[in-house]
C-alpha positions, 0 to 999 in steps of 0.5 A: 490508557497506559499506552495513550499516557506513555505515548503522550508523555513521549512525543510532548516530552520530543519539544516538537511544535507540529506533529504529523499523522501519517493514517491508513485504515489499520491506524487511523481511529489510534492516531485520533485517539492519540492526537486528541490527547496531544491536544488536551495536553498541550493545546499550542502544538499543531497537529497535521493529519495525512495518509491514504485515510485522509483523502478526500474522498475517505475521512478528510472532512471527518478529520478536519471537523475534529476540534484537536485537528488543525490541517489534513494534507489531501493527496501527496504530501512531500512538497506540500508539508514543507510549505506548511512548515513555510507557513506556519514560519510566516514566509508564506500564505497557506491559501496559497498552499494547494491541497489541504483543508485546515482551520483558522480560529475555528472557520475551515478553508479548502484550497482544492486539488494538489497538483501532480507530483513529479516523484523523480523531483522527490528527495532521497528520504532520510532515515538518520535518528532510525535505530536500524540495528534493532530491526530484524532486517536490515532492509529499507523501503524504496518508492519506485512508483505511485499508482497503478496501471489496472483497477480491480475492483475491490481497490481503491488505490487507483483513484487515490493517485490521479494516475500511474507514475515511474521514476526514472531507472537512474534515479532509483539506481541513485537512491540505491546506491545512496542508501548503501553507502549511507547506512550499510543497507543491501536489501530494498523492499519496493512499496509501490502497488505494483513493481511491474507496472512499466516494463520498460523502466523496469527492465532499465532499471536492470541493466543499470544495476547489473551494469554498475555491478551494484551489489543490492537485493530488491523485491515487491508486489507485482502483477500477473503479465505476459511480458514477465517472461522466464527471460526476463524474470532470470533478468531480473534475478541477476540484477538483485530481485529476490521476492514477488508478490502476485495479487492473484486472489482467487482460482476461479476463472469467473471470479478473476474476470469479475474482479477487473483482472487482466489475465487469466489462470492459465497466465497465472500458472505460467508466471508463478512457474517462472518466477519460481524456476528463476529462484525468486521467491514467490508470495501470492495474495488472495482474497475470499468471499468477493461479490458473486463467489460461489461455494464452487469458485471458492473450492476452485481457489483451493485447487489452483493453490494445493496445484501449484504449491510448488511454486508458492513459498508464501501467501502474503494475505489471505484475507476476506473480502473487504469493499473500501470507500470509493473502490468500484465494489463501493460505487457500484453497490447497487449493481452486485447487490451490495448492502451494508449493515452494522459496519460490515457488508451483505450480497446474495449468497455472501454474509459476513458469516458464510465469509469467516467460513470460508475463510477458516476453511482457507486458512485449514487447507494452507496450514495443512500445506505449510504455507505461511500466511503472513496476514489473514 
């Protein structure tokens, strides 16, 4: 209740007419918590919900069913809340704005699926009014792509972008750089799905940055390929890279493959080496109890980490098994004999009990390693 009262006064005391929820899983049940006080306190200010959870096909139409919610913006919403903000300043119709769902005197209207947007046409963002001398790093976020090019299938990213988009190494180079000079800012966390999803512009990208001699240090979440290379991972180093994240989620060769991966333990091996020998920090992401894990396959997980602790600085998450709405896990229930009950999930020989086991058990093991897990 403090936190509600001290948020509310806040944002109604900011004057602002239209205020915008950005949902994930981790926050959406507070941001409907929260906007339904706004609303309660002062009903004439118009509240926008957006977000990964506001897709169509997780919590839009839950949303938009909400009394204190007046529009959900399905999909990308860069473009489409300027022509919200157009609307609603009556230089423009909202049925002719394509992806959102809102209401008008109680009737709700859906204008269908927004069309594609071209990131490279995005606008630089802006972080003037950000205290950035109160973070503890001095870092900000880049967008470099949507999407990704695998669909394993515990994810649901792949379908909420329609498909896999890069932007143009200039264009990324450009930000950068704008960044710099605008805010003194040297370190850049790319917070794509993926940073190597297309080689190509990522190795662009590269030249462009050792060519510029631009003095900038960047990192993100990556994929397991062939094509990162001891090569191209020195590369990589020389043009700023400092960290990768790799989504290798278990050591059991079954498993993986289960998982919809494209590679293999062997290859796993190779690029954490490689990565490691380039001096670019390596951080891992894993994943216990999936459908189908044995007790084995679990211990094999252990294995490949205590064997390759060298060349794991961190383990970025360690979490158990989740199955999101409209992941390949969620479509295909029925195939891995999946149940759900009381807000949580059963499969033969998986329950919520025999994950929060193994998971103790992981979590056990990599303390006694001094491996840092960052969310678990």
């Amino acid at each position: 209740d403090f936190f509600l009262k001290k948020w509310t006064d806040r944002i109604i005391a900011s004057e602002s007419a239209v205020l915008c929820f950005s949902t994930y899983y981790s926050n959406y049940i507070l941001s409907m918590l929260l906007a339904e006080a706004l609303k309660k306190k002062d009903s004439s200010k118009i509240i926008i919900f957006g977000g990964p959870q506001a897709s169509r096909h997780e919590k839009a139409q839950e949303f938009i069913a909400k009394d204190y919610i007046d529009l959900v913006v399905c999909g990308e919403g860069e473009r489409t809340l300027v022509a919200i903000i157009e609307a609603l300043n009556g230089e423009r119709n909202f049925k002719d704005i394509k992806g959102i769902i809102y209401k008008i005197n109680g009737e709700i209207f859906d204008n269908g699926t927004p069309d594609i947007e071209d990131i490279d046409k995005i606008p630089f963002p802006t972080f003037d009014g950000f205290l950035l001398e109160d973070y503890t790093k001095k870092m900000l976020p880049i967008l470099a792509s949507r999407g990704c090019i695998n669909w394993c299938k515990f994810c649901a990213a792949k379908p909420l972008w329609s498909q896999y988009r890069f932007r143009k190494a200039e264009s990324i180079l450009e930000e950068m750089t704008y960044l710099k000079k605008r805010y003194n800012i040297e370190q850049f966390d790319i917070l794509d799905a993926l940073i190597n999803g297309n080689i190509k512009e990522l190795d662009r990208m590269c030249e462009l940055l050792l060519a510029a001699k631009t003095k900038v240090y960047w990192g993100g979440k990556a994929v397991v390929r062939p094509e990162m290379t001891r090569k191209f991972l020195h590369k990589m180093y020389d043009a700023g890279c400092r960290w990768l994240s790799y989504g290798i989620e278990s050591g059991s060769p079954r498993v993986i493959k289960a998982m919809g991966k494209t590679f293999d333990t062997k290859l796993a091996i190779r690029v954490l080496r490689d990565t490691c020998q380039a001096k670019i920090a390596v951080s891992t992401f894993f994943i216990v109890g999936f459908p189908g894990e044995t007790r084995w396959d679990f211990i094999k997980t252990l294995w490949f980490i205590i064997r390759n602790r060298r060349h794991i600085g961190s383990i970025s998450s360690g979490q158990k098994c989740g199955i999101p709405a409209n992941s390949l896990l969620f479509r295909e229930a029925d195939k891995y004999g999946i149940r759900f009950e009381n807000g949580d999930w059963y499969s033969p020989g998986n329950s919520p009990r025999e994950r929060e086991a193994r998971h103790r058990i992981f979590k056990f093991v990599n303390q006694m390693m001094c491996l840092n897990i960052v969310h678990s």
